[in-house]
C-alpha positions as a Markdown table, in Angstrom:
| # | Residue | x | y | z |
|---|---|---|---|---|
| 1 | Unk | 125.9 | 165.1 | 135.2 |
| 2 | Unk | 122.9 | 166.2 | 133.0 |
| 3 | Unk | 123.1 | 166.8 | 129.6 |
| 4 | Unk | 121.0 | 168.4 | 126.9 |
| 5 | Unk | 119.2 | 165.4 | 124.7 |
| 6 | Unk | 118.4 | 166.8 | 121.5 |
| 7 | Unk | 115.0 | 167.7 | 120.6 |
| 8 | Unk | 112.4 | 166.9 | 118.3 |
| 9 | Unk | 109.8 | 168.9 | 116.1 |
| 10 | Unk | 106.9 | 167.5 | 114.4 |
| 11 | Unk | 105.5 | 170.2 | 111.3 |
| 12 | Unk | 102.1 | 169.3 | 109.8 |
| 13 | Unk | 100.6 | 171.2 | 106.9 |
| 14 | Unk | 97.0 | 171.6 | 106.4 |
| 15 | Unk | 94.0 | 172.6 | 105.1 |
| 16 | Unk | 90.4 | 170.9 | 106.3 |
| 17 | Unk | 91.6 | 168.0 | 107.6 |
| 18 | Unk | 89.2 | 167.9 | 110.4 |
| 19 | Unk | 88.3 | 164.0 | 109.6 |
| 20 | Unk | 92.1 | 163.4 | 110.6 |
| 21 | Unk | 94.3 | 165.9 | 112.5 |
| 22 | Unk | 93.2 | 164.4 | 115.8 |
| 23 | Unk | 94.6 | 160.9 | 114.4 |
| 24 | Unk | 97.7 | 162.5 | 112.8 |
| 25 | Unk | 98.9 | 165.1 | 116.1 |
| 26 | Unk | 98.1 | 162.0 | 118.5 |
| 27 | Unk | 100.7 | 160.0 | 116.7 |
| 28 | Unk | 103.1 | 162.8 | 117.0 |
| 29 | Unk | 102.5 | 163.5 | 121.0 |
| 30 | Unk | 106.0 | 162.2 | 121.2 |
| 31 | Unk | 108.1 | 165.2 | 119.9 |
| 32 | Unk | 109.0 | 168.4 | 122.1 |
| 33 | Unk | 106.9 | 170.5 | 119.7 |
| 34 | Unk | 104.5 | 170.7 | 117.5 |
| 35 | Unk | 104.2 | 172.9 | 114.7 |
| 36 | Unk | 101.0 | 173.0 | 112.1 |
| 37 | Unk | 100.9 | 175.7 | 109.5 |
| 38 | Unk | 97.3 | 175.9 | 108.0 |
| 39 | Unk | 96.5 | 176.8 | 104.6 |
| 40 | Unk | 93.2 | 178.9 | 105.3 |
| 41 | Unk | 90.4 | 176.0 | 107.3 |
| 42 | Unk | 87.3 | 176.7 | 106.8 |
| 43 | Unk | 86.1 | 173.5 | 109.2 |
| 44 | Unk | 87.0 | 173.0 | 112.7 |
| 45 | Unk | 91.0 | 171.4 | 111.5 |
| 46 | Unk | 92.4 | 175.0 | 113.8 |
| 47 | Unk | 90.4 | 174.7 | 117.1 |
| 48 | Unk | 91.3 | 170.6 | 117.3 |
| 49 | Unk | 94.8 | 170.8 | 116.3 |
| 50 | Unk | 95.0 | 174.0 | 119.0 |
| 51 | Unk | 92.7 | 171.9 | 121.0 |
| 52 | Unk | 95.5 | 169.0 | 121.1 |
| 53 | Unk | 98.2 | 171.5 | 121.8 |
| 54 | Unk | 99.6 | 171.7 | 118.5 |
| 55 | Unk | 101.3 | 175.6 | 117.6 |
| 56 | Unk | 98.7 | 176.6 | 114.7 |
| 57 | Unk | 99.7 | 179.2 | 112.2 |
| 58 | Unk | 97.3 | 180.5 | 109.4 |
| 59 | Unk | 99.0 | 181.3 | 106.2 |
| 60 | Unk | 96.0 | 181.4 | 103.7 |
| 61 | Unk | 97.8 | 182.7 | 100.6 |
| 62 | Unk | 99.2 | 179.8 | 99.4 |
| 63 | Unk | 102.0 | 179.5 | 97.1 |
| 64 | Unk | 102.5 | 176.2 | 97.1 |
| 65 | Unk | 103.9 | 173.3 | 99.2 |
| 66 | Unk | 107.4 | 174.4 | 99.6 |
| 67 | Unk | 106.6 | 177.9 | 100.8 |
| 68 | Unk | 104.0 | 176.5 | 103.4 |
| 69 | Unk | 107.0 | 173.9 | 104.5 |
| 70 | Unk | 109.7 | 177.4 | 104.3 |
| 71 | Unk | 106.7 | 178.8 | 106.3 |
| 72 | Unk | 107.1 | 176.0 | 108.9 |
| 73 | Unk | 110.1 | 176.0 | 109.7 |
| 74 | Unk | 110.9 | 179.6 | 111.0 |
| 75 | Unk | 108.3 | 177.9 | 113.6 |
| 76 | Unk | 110.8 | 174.8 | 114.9 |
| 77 | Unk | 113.0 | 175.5 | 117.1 |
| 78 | Unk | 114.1 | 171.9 | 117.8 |
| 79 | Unk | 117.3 | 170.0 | 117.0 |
| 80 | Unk | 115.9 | 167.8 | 114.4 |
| 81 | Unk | 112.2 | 168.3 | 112.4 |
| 82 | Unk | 110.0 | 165.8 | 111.1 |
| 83 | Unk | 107.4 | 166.7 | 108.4 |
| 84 | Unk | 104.1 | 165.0 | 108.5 |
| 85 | Unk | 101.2 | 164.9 | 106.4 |
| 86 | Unk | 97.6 | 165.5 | 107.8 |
| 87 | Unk | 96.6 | 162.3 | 106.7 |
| 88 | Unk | 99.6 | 160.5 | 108.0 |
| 89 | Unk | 99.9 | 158.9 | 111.1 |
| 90 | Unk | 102.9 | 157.8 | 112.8 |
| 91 | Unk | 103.3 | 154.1 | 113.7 |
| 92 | Unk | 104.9 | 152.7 | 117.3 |
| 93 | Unk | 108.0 | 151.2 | 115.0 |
| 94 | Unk | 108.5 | 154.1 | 113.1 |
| 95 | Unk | 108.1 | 156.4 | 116.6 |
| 96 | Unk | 111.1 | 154.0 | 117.7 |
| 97 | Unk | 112.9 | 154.9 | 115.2 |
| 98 | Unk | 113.0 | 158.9 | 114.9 |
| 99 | Unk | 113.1 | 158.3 | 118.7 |
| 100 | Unk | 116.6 | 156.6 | 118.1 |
| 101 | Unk | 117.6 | 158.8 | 115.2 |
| 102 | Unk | 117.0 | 162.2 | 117.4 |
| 103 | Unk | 118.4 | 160.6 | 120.4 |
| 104 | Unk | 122.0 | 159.9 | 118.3 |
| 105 | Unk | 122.8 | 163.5 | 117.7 |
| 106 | Unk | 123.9 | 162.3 | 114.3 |
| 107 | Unk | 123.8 | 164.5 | 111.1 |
| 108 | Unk | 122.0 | 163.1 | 107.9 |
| 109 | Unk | 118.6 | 163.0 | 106.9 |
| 110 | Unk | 116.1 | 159.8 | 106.7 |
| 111 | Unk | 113.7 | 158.8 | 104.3 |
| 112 | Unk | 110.3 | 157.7 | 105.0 |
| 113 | Unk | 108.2 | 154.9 | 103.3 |
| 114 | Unk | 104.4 | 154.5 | 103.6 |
| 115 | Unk | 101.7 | 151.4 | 103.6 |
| 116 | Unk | 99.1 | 153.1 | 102.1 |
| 117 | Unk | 95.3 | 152.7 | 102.9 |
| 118 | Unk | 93.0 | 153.7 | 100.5 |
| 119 | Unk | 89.1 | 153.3 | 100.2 |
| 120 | Unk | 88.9 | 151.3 | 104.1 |
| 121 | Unk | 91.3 | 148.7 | 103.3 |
| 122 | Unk | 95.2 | 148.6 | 104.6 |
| 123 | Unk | 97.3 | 147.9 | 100.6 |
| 124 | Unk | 100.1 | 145.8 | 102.7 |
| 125 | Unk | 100.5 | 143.4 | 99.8 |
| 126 | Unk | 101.4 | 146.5 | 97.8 |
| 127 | Unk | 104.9 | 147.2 | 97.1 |
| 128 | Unk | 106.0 | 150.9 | 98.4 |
| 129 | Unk | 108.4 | 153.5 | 96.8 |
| 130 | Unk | 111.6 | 154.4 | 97.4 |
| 131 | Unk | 110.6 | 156.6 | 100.4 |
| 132 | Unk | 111.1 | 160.4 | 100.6 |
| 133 | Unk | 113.5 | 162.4 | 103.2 |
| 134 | Unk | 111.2 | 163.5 | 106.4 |
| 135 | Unk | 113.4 | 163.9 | 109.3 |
| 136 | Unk | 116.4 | 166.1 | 108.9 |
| 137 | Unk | 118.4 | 167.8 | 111.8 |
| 138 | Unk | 117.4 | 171.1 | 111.5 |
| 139 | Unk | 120.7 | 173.1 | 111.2 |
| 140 | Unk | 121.5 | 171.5 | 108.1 |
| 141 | Unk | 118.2 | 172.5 | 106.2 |
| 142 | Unk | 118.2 | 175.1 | 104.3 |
| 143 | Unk | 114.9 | 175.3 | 102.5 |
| 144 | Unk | 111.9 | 173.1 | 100.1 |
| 145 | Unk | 111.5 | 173.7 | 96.4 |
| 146 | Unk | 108.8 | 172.8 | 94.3 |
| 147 | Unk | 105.1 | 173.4 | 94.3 |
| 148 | Unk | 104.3 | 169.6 | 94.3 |
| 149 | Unk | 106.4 | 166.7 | 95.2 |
| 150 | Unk | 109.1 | 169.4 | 96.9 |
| 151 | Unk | 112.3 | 168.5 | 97.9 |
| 152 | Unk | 114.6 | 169.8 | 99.9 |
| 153 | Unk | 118.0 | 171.8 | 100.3 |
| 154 | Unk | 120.1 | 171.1 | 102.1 |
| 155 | Unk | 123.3 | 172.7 | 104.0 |
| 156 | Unk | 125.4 | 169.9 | 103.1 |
| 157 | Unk | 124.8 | 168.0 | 100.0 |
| 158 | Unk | 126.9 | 165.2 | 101.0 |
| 159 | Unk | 124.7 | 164.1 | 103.8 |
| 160 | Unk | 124.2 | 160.4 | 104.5 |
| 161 | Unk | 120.3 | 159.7 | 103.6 |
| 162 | Unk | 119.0 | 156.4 | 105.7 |
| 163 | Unk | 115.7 | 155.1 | 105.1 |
| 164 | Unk | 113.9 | 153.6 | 107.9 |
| 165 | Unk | 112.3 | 150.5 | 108.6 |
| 166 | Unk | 109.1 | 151.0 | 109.9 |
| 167 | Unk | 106.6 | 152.9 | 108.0 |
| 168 | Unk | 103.8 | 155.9 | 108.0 |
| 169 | Unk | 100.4 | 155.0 | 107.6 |
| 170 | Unk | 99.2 | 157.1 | 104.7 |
| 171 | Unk | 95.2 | 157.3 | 104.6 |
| 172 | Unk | 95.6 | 159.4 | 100.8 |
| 173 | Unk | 92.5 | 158.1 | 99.6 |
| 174 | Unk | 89.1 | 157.7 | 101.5 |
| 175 | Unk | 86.4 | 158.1 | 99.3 |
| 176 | Unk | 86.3 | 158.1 | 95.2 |
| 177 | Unk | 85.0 | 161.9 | 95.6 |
| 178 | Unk | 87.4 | 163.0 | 97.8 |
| 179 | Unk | 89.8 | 161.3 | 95.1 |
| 180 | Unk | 88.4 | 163.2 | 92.2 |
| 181 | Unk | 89.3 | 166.1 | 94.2 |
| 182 | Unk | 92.9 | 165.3 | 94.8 |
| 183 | Unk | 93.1 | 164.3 | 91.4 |
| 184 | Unk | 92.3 | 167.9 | 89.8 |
| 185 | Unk | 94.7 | 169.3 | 92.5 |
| 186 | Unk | 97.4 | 167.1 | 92.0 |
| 187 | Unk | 97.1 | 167.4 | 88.1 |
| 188 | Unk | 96.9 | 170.9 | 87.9 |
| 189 | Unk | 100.3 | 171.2 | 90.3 |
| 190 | Unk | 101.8 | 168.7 | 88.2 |
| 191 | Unk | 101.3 | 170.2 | 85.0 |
| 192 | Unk | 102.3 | 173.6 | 86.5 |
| 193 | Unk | 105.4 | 172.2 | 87.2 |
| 194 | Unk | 106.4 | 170.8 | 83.8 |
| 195 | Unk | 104.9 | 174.3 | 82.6 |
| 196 | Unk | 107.7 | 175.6 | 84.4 |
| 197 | Unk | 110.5 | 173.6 | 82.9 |
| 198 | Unk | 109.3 | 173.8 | 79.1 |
| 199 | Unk | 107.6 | 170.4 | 78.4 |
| 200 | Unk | 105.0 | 170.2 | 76.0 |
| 201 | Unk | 101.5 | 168.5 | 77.0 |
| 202 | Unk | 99.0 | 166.6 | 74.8 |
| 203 | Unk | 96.7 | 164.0 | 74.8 |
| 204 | Unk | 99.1 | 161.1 | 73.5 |
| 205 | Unk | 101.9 | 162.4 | 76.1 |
| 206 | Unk | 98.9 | 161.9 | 78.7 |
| 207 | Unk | 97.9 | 159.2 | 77.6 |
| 208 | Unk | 101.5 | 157.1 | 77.4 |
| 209 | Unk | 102.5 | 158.5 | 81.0 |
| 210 | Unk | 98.9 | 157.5 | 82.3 |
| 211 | Unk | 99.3 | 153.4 | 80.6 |
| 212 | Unk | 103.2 | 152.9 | 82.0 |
| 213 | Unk | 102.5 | 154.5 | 85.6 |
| 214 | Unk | 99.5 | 151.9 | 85.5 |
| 215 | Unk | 101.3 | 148.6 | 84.2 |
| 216 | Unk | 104.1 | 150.0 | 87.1 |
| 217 | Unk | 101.7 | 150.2 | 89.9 |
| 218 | Unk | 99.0 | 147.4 | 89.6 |
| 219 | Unk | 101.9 | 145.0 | 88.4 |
| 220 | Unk | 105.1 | 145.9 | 89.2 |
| 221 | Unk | 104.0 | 147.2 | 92.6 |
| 222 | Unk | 101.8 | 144.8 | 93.3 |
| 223 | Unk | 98.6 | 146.4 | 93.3 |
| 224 | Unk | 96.4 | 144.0 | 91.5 |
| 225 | Unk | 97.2 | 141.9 | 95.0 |
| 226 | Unk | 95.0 | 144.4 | 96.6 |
| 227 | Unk | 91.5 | 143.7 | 95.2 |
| 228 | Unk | 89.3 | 146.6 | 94.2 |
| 229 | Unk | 91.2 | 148.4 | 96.4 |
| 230 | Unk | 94.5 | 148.4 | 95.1 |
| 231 | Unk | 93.1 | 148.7 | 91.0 |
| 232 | Unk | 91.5 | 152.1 | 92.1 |
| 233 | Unk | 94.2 | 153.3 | 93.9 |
| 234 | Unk | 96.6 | 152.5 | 90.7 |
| 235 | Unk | 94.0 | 153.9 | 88.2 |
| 236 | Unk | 93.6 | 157.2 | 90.0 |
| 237 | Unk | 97.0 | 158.0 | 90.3 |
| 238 | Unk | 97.0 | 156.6 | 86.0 |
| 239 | Unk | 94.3 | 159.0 | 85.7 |
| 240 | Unk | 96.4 | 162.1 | 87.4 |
| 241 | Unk | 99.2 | 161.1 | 84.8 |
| 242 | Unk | 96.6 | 161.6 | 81.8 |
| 243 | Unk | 95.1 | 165.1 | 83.0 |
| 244 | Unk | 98.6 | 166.5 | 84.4 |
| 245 | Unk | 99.3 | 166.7 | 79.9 |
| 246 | Unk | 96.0 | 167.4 | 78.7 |
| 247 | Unk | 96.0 | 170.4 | 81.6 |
| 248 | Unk | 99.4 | 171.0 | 80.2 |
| 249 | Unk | 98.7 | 171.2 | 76.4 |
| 250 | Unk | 95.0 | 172.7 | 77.1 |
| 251 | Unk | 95.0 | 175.0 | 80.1 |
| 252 | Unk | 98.3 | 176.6 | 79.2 |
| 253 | Unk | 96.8 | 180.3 | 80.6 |
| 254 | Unk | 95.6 | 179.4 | 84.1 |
| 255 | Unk | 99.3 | 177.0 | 84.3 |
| 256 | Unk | 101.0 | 180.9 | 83.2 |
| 257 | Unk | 99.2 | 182.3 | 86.7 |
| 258 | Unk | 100.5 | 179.2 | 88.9 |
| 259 | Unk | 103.8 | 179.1 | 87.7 |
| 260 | Unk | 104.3 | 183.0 | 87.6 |
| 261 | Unk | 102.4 | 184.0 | 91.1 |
């Protein structure tokens, strides 16, 4: 007798990612769909990912990640969706296991860690974080909050979390350019978001966050194990810390606009 197995969608954001969504969609080619909802390309990112026989959507007026996730998923129409970054790609163990965790039927959601590669060089010796949910069966999600670092809602609060074993490959950051970039992005979001709950910004409050997420990467994490590598990985993300509550204390009229829109 045949039965239904459940199904599988994989939802990629983007937003000129040309350099990677071939990388990223082929590591995906596994699910029964897949979704990407653009941000507004202006390089080729929509003809590849179309090309590769991903479902594109355009929705160029952003409001920030957890609307262009909420976007998504009126999109999936699988059992079970997995969210992937552009600049992610999935690896053979970690296929294995969504694989086996679609394949169950069971309801919880599982968290995700990465091994980062930064700057050409894989940071394995680096220690990684305490993951963040990915895969979630979709009945039982609701919705993402949150303009950066979103989480999400879900039907039933009490739902067993499992991390999994293998592990994303998360090419964040390429080129120290391309990291100033991220940086200004990232800060801004940040600082947007503790607009939003009533902190208060300043170059000494920068300054602290910036020197304890730095001693808590390169040593604590292991980072200084990396070489070059790993100390400007560590110091950019330091740096993001410092400008997220300078942005916060001096830019407090463009934060008003973000938080507000």
């Amino acid at each position: 007798m045949k039965t239904n197995a459940p199904t599988l969608c994989i939802g990629i954001l983007t937003m000129n990612e040309e350099r990677r969504i071939t990388q990223c969609i082929e590591s995906a080619k596994f699910a029964d769909q897949i979704v990407v909802v653009d941000s507004g390309s202006k390089d080729n990112t929509v003809a590849m990912a179309q090309t590769l026989g991903a479902q594109v959507h355009t929705h160029a007026d952003w409001q920030g990640f957890a609307e262009q996730r909420n976007r998504l998923l009126q999109y999936a129409t699988c059992d079970y969706i997995f969210f992937l970054d552009a600049d992610e790609v999935i690896t053979p163990e970690l296929q294995a296991e969504i694989q086996a965790a679609v394949s169950s039927g069971r309801k919880a959601a599982w968290k995700i860690l990465w091994n980062q590669v930064a700057y050409g060089k894989s940071l394995t010796r680096m220690k990684s974080t305490g993951g963040v949910m990915r895969l979630f069966q979709s009945a039982n999600l609701l919705r993402f909050e949150g303009v950066v670092h979103e989480h999400a809602v879900l039907a039933d609060p009490t739902t067993p979390v499992i991390t999994c074993k293998g592990r994303l490959l998360h090419y964040s950051r390429e080129t120290v350019y391309g990291s100033l970039q991220k940086l200004a992005q990232y800060a801004q979001l940040g600082a947007a978001k503790r607009a939003k709950a009533g902190k208060r910004g300043g170059v000494l409050r920068g300054f602290a966050s910036a020197f304890a997420n730095f001693i808590q990467l390169y040593f604590f994490r292991r980072g200084f194990l990396c070489g070059a590598e790993g100390f400007l990985f560590c110091f950019f993300i330091a740096l993001e810390c410092f400008f997220r509550y300078a942005m916060l204390h001096y830019d407090k009229d463009t934060l008003e606009k973000i938080v507000t829109r």
